[in-house]
VEXPA-166960 format. One line per field, with one value per residue: residue number from 1; chain; y negated, x, z negated of N, C-alpha, C, O, CB in turn. Coordinates in Angstrom, 3 decimals, m for minus. Atoms other than C-alpha are relative to their C-alpha. Glycine has a CB too. Example, Ala and Ser with C-alpha at 12.3 -4.5 7.8 and 13.67 -1.06 7.14 Angstrom:
BEGIN
n <- 1|2
chain <- A|A
nv <- 1.190|1.190
nu <- 0.890|m0.820
nw <- 0.000|0.060
cav <- 4.500|1.060
cau <- 12.300|13.670
caw <- m7.800|m7.140
cv <- m1.200|m1.090
cu <- 0.900|m0.770
cw <- 0.000|m0.730
ov <- m1.181|m2.198
ou <- 1.936|m0.261
ow <- m0.665|m0.899
cbv <- m0.027|m0.462
cbu <- m0.992|0.414
cbw <- m1.246|1.415
This chain:
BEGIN
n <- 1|2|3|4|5|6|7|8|9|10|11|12|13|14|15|16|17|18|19|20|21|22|23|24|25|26|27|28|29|30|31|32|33|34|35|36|37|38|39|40|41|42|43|44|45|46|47|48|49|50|51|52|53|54|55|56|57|58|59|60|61|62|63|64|65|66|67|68|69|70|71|72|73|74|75|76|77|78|79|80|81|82|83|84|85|86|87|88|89|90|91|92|93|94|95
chain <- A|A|A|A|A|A|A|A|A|A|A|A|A|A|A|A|A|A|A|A|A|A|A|A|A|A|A|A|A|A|A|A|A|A|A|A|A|A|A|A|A|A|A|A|A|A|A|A|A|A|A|A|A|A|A|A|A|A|A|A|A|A|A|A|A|A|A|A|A|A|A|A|A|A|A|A|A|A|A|A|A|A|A|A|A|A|A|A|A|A|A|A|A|A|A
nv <- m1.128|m1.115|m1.002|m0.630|m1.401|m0.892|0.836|m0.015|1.480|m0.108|1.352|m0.558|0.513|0.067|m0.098|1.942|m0.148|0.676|m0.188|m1.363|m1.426|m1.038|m0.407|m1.417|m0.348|0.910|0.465|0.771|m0.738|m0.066|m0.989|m0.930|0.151|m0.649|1.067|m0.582|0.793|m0.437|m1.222|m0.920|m0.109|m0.388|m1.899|m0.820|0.779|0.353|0.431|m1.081|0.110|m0.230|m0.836|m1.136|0.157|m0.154|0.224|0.325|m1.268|m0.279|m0.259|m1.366|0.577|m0.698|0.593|1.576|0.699|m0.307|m0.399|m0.233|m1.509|m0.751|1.070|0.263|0.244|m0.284|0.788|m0.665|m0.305|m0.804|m0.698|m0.198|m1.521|m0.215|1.334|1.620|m0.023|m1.454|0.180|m0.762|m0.880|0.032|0.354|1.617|1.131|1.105|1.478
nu <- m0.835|0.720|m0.833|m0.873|0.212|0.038|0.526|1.181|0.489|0.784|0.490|0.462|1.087|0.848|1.275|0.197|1.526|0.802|0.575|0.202|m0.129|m1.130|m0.193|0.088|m1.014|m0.245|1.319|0.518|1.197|0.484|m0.455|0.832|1.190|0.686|0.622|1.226|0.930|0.415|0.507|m0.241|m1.661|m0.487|m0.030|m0.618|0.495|1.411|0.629|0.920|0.813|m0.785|0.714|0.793|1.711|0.574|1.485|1.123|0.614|0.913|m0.264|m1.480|m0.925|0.121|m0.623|m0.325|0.714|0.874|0.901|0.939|0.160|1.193|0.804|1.185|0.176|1.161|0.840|0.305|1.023|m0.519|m1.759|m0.538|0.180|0.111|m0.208|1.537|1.060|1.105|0.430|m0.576|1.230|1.316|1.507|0.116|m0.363|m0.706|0.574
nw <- 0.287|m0.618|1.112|m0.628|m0.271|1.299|1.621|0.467|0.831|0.732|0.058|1.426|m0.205|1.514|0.066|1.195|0.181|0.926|1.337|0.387|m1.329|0.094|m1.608|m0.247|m1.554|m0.690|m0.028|1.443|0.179|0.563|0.599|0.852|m0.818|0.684|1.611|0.587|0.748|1.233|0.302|m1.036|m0.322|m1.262|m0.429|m1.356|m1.120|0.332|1.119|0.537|1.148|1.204|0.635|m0.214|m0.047|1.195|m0.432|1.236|0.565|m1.105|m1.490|m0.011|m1.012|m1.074|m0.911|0.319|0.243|1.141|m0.432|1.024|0.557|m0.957|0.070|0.348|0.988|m0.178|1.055|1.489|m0.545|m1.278|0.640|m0.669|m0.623|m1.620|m0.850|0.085|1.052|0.260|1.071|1.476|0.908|m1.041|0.558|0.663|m1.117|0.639|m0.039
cav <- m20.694|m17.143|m14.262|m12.187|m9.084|m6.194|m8.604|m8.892|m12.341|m12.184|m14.781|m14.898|m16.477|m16.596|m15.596|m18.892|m17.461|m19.998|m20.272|m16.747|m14.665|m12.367|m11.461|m7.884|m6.082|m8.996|m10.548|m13.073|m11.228|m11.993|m11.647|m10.076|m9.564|m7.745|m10.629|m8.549|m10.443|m10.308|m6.947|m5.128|m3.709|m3.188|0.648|2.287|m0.723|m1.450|m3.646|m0.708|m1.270|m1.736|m0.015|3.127|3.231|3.103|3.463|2.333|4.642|6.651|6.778|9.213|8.619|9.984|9.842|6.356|5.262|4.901|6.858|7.267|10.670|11.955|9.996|11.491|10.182|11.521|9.224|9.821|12.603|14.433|16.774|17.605|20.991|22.235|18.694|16.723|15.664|18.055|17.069|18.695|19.953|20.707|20.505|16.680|13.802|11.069|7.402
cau <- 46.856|46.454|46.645|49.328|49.067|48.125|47.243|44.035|42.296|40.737|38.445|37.450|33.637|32.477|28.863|27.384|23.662|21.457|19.683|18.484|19.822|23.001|25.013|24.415|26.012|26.476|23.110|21.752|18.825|16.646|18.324|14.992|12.613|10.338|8.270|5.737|2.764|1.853|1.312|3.215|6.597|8.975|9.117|11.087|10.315|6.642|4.618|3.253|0.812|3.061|0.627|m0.980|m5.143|m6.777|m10.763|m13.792|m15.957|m18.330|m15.641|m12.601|m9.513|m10.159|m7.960|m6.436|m9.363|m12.106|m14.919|m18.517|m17.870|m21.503|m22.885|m26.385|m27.252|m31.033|m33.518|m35.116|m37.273|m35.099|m32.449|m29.805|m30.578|m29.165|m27.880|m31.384|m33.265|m36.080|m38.525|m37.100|m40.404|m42.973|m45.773|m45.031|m45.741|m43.965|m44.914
caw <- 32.844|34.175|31.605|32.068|33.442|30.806|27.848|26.584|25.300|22.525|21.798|18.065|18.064|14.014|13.951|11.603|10.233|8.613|5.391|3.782|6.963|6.832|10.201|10.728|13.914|15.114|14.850|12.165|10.653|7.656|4.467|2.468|5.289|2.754|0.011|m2.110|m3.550|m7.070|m8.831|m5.845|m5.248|m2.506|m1.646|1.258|3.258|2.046|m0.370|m2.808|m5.853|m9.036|m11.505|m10.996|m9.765|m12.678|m11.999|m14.296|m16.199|m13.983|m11.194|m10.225|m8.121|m4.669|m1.633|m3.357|m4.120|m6.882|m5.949|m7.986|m10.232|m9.257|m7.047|m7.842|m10.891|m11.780|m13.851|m17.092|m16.940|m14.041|m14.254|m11.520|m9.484|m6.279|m5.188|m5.809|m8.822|m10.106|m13.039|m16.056|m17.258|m14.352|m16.768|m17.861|m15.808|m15.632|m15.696
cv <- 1.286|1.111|0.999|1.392|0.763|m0.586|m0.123|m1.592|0.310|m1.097|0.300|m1.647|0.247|0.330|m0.849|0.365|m1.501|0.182|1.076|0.906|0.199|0.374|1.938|0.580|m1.076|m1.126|m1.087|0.697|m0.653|0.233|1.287|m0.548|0.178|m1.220|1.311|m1.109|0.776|1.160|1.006|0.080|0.207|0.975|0.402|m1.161|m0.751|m0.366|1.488|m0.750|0.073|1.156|0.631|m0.532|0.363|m0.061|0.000|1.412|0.520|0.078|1.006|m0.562|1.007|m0.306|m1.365|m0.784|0.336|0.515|0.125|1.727|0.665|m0.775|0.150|m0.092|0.056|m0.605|0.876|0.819|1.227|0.277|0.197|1.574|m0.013|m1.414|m1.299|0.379|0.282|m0.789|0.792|0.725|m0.035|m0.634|m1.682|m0.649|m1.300|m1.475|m0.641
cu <- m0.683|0.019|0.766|m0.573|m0.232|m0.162|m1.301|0.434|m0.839|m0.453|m1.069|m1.524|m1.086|m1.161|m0.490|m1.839|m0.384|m0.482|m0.684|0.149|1.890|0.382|0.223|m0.150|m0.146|m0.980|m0.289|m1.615|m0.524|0.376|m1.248|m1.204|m1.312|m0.510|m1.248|m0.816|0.076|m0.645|0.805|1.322|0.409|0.365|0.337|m0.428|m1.510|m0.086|m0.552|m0.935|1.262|m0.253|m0.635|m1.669|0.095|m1.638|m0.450|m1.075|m0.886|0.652|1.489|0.697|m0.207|0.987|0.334|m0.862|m1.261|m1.268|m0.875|m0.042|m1.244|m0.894|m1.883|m0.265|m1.668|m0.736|m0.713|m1.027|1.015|0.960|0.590|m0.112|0.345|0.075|m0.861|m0.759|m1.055|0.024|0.625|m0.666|m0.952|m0.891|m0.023|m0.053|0.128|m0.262|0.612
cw <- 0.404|m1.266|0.576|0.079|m1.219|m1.253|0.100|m0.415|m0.949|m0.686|m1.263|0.079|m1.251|0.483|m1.498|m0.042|m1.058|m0.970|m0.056|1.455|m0.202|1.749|m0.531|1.576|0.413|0.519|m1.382|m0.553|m1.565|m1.066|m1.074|0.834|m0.724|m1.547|m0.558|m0.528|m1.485|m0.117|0.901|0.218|0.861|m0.158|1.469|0.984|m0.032|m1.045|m0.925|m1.516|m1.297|m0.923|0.980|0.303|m1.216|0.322|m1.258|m0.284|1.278|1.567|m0.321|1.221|1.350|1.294|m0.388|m0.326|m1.103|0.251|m1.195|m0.716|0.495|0.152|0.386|m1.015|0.276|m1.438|m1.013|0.627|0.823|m0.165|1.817|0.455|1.853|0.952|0.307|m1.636|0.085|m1.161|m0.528|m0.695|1.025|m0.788|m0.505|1.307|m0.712|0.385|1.041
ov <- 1.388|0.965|1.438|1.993|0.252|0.128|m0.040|m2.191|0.969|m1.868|1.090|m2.830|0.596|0.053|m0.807|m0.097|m1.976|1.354|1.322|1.650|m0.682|0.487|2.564|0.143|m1.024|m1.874|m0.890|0.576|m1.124|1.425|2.383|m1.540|m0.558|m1.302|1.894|m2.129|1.897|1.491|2.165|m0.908|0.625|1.076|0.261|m0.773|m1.630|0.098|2.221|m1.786|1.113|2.141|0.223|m1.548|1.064|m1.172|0.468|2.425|m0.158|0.240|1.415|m1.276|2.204|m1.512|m2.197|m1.957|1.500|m0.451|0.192|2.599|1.414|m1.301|m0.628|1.041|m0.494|m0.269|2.103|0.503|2.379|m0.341|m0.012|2.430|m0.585|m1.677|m2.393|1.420|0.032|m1.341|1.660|1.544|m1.094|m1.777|m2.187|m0.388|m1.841|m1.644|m1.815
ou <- m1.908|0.956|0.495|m1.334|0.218|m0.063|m1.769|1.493|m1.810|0.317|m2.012|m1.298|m2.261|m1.205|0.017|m2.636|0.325|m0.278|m1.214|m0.699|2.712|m0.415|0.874|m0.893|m1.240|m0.783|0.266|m2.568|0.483|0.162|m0.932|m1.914|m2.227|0.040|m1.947|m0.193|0.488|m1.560|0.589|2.045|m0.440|1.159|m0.450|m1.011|m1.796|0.606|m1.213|m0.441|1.918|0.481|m0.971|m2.105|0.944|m1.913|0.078|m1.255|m1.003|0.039|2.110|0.208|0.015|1.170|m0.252|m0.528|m1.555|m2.030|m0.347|m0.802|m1.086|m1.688|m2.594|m0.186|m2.195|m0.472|m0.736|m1.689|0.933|1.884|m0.194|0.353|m0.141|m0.561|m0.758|m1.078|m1.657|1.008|1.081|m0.268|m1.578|m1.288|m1.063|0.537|m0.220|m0.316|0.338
ow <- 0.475|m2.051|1.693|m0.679|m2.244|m2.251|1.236|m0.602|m0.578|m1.259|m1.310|0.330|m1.135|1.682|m2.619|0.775|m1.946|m1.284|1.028|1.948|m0.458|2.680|m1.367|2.454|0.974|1.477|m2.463|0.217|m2.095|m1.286|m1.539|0.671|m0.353|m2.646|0.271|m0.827|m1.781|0.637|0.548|0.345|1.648|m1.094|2.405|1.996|0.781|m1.951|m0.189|m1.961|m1.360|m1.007|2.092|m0.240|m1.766|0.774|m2.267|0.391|2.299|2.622|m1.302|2.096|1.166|1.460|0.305|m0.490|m1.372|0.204|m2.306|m0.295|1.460|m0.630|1.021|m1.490|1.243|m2.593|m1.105|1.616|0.397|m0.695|2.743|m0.297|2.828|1.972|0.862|m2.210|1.129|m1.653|0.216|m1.524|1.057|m0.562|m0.929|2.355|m1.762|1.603|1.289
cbv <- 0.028|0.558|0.805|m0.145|0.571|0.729|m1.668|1.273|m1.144|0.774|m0.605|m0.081|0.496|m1.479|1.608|m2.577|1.796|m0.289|m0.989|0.147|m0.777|1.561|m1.086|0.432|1.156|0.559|1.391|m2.007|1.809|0.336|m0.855|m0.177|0.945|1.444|m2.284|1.028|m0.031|m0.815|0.025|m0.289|0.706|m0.618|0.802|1.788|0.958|0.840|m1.069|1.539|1.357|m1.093|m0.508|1.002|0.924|m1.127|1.074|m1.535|m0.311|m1.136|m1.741|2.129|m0.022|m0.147|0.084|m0.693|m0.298|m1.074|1.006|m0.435|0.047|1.239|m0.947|0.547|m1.158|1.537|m0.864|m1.068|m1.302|m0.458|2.373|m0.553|0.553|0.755|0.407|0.303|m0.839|2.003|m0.008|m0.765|m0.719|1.467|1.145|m0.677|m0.175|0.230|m0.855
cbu <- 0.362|0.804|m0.924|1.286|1.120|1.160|0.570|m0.470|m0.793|0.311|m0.706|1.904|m0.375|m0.125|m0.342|0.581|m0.410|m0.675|m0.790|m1.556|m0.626|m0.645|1.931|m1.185|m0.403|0.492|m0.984|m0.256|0.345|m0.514|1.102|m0.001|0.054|0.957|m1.257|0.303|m1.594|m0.691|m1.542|m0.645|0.707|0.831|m1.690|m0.804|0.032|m0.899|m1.261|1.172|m1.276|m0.105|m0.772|0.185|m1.124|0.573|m0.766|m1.126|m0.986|m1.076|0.267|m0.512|1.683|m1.319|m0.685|0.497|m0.220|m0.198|0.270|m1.444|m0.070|m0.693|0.796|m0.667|0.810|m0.086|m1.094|m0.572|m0.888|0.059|m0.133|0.927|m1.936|m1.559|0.180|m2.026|m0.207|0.463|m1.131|0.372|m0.692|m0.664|m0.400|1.445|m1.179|1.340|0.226
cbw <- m1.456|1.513|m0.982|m0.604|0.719|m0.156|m0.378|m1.133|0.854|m0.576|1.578|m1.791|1.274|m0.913|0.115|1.466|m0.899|0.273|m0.443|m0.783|2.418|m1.015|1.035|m0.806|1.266|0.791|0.005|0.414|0.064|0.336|m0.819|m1.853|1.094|m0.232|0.638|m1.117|0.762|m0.522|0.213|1.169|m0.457|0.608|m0.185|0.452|1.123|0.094|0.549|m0.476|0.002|m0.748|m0.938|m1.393|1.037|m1.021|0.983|0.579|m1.480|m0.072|1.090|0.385|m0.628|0.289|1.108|0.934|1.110|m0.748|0.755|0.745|m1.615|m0.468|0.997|0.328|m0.468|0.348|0.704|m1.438|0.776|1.181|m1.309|m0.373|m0.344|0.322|1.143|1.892|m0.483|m0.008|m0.189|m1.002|m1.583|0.547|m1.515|m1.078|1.211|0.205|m1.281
C-alpha cells in the first residue's frame, strides 16, 4: 500500500523500560540514579554528610574539616610567646 497523498503515518512505538528505570523524553533512564551510603543524604544531586562535623576536644572546624585548635602546644615548663615556646622562668632550668 502507498500512503495517500497528504496523510501522515503515524506509527505508535511504546517505549518498554526495564526494572528500576522510567522513560524520560523518550529514553529509559535510571529511576534513582543517586544511592547514598550510610550516614549520608541525597542533596541537589549529591551524597552529603547527614549530621553536622562535629570535632574532638583540642580541634576546631576548619574549611570542613577538623583541624588541631593550636597546633603549638608548649611542654611543662614553657609558655607560648610570639609563635614558639619560651621557658616561662629564664632563671629555672628544666630537667
Amino acid at each position: 500500500d502507498r500512503p495517500t497523498p497528504g496523510l501522515q503515518t503515524i506509527v505508535q512505538n511504546p517505549l518498554t523500560c526495564g526494572p528500576d528505570t522510567v522513560a524520560q523524553n523518550g529514553q529509559c533512564v535510571v529511576e534513582n540514579s543517586l544511592t547514598c551510603g550510610p550516614g549520608t543524604v541525597a542533596q541537589n544531586g549529591q551524597c552529603m554528610v547527614e549530621n553536622p562535623l562535629t570535632c574532638g576536644n583540642g580541634t576546631v572546624t576548619q574549611s570542613g574539616q577538623c583541624v588541631v585548635a593550636n597546633p603549638l602546644a608548649c611542654g611543662l615548663g614553657t609558655v607560648q610567646e610570639n609563635g614558639q615556646c619560651v621557658v616561662s622562668n629564664p632563671g629555672t632550668r628544666l630537667n
